[in-house]
N, C-alpha and C positions, 0 to 999 in steps of 0.2 A: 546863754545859748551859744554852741559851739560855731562855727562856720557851716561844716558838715548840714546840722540841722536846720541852719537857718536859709541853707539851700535849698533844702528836702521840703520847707515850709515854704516857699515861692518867697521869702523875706530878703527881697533884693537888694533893696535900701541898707538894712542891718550888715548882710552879708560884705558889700563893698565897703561900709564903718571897722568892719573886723578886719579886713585885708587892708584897708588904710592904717590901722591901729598895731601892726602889726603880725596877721596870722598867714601863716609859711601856704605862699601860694602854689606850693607843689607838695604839700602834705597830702601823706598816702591815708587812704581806709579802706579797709579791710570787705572787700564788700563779697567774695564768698571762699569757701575752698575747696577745691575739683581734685580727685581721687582718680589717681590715673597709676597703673602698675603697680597699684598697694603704695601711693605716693602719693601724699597728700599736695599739691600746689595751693599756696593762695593767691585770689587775685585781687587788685584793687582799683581803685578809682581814686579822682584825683578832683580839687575844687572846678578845675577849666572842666573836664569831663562832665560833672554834674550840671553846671554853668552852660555848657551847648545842647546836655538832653534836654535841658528845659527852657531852653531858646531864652534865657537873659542874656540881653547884647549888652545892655550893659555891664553888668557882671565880668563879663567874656574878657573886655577892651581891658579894665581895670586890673583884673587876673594879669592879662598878658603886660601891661603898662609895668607890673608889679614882679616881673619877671616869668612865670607861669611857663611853663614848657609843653610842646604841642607834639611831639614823638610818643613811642609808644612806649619803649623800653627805657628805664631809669636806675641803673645800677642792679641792685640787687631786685629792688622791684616788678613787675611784671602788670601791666594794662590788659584786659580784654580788647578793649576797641578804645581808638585815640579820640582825645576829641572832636575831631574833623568829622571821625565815624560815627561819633555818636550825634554833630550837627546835622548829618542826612539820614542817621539808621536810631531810630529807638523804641521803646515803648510808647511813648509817651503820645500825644496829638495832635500835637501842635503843628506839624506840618515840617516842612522843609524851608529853611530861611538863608535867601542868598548871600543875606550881610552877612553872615556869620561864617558861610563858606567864604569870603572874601577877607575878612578879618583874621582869621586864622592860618588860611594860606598865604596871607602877606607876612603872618608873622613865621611861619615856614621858612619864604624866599630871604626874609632882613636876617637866618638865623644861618643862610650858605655861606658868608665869608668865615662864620668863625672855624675854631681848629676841628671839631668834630662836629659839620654839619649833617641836621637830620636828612634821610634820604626820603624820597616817596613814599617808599614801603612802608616806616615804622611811622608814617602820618597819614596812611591809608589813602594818599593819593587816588591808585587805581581804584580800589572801592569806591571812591567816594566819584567820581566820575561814570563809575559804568553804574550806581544806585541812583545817582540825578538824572540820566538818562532811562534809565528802566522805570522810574514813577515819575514821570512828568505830572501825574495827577496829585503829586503829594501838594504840589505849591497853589497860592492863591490861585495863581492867574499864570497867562504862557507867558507872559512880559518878564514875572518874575524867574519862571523855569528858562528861558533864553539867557538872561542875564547869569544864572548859576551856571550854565554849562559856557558861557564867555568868561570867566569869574576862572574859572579854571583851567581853559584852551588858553588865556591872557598868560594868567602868572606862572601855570606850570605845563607849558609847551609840549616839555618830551612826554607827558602824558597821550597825544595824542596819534600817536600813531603806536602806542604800547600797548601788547595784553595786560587788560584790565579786568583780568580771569576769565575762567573755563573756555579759553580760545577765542575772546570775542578783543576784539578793537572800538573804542570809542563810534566811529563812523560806521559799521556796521548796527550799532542796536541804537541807531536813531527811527525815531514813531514820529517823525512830524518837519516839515521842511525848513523851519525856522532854525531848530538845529546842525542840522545838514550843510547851510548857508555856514552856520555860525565855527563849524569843524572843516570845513573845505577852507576857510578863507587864512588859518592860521598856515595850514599846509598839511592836510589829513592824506594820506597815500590815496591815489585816485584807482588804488586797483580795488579800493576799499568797495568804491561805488560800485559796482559788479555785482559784489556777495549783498550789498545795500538793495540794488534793486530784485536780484532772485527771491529775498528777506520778504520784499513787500508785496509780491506777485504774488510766492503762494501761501504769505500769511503764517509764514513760523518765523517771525520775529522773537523773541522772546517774549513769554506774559502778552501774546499781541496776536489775539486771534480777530482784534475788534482795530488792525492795527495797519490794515494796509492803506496807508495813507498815499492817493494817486498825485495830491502832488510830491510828494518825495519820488514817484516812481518817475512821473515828467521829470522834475529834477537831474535826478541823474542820468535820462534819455540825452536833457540837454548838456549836461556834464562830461559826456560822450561814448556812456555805456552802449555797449552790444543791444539794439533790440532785439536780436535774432541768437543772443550767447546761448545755450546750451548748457543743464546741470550734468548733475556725474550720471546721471540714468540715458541720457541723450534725449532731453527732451529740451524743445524748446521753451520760452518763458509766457508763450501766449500756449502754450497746452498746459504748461506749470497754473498759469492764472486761470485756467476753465476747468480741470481736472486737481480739484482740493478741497471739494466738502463744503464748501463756501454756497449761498442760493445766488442763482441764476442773475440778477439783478445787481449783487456785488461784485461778482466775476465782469458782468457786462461795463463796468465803469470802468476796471482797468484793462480788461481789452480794450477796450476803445482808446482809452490813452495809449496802449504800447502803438495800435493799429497807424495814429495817426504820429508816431515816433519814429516807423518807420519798419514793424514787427509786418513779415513775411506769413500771411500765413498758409500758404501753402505748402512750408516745408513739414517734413514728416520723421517725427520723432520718436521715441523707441515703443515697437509695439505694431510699427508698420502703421499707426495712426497722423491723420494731424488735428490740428486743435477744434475746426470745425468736427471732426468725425467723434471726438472727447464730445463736443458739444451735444450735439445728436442723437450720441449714444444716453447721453443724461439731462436730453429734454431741456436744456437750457436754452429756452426763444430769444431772449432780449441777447444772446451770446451767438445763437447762429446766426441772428438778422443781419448783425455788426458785420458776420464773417462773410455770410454769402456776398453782403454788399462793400465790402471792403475794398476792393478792384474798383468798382465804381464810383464811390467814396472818394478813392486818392486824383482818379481822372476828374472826377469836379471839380476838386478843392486847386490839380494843376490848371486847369484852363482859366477860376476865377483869378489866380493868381499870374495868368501871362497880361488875360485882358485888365486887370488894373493897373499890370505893368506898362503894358503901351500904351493905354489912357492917360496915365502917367507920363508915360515920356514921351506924348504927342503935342508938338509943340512947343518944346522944349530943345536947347540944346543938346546937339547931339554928345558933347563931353560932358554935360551933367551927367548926377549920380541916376536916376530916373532914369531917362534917356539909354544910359550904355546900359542898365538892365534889362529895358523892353528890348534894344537889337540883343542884349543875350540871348534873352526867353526863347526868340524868335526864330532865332538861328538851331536853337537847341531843338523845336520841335517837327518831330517826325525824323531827328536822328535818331539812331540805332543806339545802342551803349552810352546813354545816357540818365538811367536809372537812379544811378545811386547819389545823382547830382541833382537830382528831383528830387530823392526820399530828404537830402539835407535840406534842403531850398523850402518845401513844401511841410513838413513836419510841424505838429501843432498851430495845424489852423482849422 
């Protein structure tokens, strides 16, 4: 039995005996040929290839231990997809496995000193970043899907502030805050968070109508996004979040979070609307309750936050940390033009 075969037969054990014994771990096969301008191409596959669609980690280490190359292009040769691409994109069922993104892009990184290091491209880098971010449902668990998208923001950096195709950036097509965390902290461009929160407001994230995840949207309230930014229509992101097709009751959770982020809404957005009149107009109760009471809302949440300050700081030295916030609070209220030192102070409580 060939290599090839004894791949294609899950015959992991035999396969690693073949590659110990001798069989060339960058032997080409033949696996179709594409007819393009009356031009025949063939493409091929390679044993690491086969060894990541079918998720043998073992296999994988042994390949590479045995020299095995993880680029896409090999002389005369031509790859459809590397095997990195084939560890996060296949037919096959098995899922998406972080070890094997991690094993393969290390042997990527040990292969930059020599004279012709592979580049991202030809080891589908960017694919393989914006496909673990786009199925976070592919992996067991989010422990594991967090650890793939760290596996990759770790070893290959400039990934993450790159198009990682059709215009998108790693930080924009995050579905879930753990991520988010996990791309901010390497050094993701913070203008990123912006297009990240408008994403989650009106629910066109990619593949992610089921997708608007509000703590990503506090997230990056707290990160220092605009509650009040404005799309290319001129609308604000609390009319964006009530006017999108979405029911009444999932628009009402992230209004409520932008509201208490520090989202205006009385301003009026294109159409001579604003987000309560969107609301109104499309019957959405648990969306106008928030709005009508929204004014009211923020004057409660400031006064429980003066009086715990000076209960707080009663009694206390007056150069404690306590202390010198209640004389802030205190001082602050009933000034004039002090708004936007309230909406930070006060925000998410």
């Amino acid at each position: 039995m060939g290599l090839r075969e004894a791949i294609n037969r899950g015959e992991e054990k035999l396969a690693c005996k073949l590659v110990y014994s001798g069989a060339d771990p960058n032997e080409h096969f033949v696996k179709n040929r594409t007819g393009y301008d009356c031009h025949e191409v063939e493409r091929y596959e390679t044993p690491l290839t086969l060894a990541a669609s079918y998720r043998l980690e073992t296999l994988t280490m042994v390949l590479l231990l045995k020299g095995a190359r993880v680029d896409l292009d090999h002389n005369k040769y031509t790859l459809q997809e590397s095997p990195l691409m084939h560890a996060v994109w296949t037919d096959h069922e098995e899922g998406i496995n972080a070890f094997l993104i991690r094993i393969l892009l290390q042997a990527h990184v040990d292969n930059e000193d020599e004279a012709v290091p592979f580049t991202d491209a030809n080891v589908d880098v960017p694919f393989a970043m914006r496909f673990v971010l786009r199925h976070s449902d592919w992996f067991d668990d989010a422990e594991e899907f967090h650890e793939a998208v760290w596996t990759i923001a770790e070893l290959k950096p400039g990934v993450i502030n790159a198009d990682v195709g059709l215009g998108w950036r790693p930080l924009t097509l995050v579905q879930d805050r753990g991520a988010m965390e996990i791309l901010l902290r390497p050094g993701a461009d913070p203008k990123d968070i912006g297009c990240l929160l408008e994403c989650h407001c009106s629910g066109g994230c990619i593949d992610a109508r089921d997708a608007r995840d509000t703590g990503v949207i506090q997230g990056c309230l707290e990160c220092g996004a605009d509650p009040n930014a404005k799309d290319k229509n001129g609308d604000t992101l609390l009319i964006i979040a009530v006017h999108n097709g979405f029911d009444s009751s999932e628009n009402a959770k992230v209004v409520d979070v932008l509201l208490r982020g520090g989202a205006d809404e009385t301003i009026i957005g294109n159409g001579g609307m604003t987000a309560l009149d969107w609301a109104r107009e499309e019957e959405q109760r648990d969306t106008i309750s928030l709005l009508v009471n929204a004014a009211r809302d923020r004057s409660r949440r400031r006064r429980l936050l003066i009086i715990m300050c000076i209960r707080r700081g009663t009694g206390v030295a007056a150069n404690s940390s306590w202390g010198r916030v209640a004389e802030f609070l205190v001082d602050l209220r009933g000034n004039p033009g002090t708004e936007g030192i309230f909406r930070t102070v006060f925000g998410f409580m």
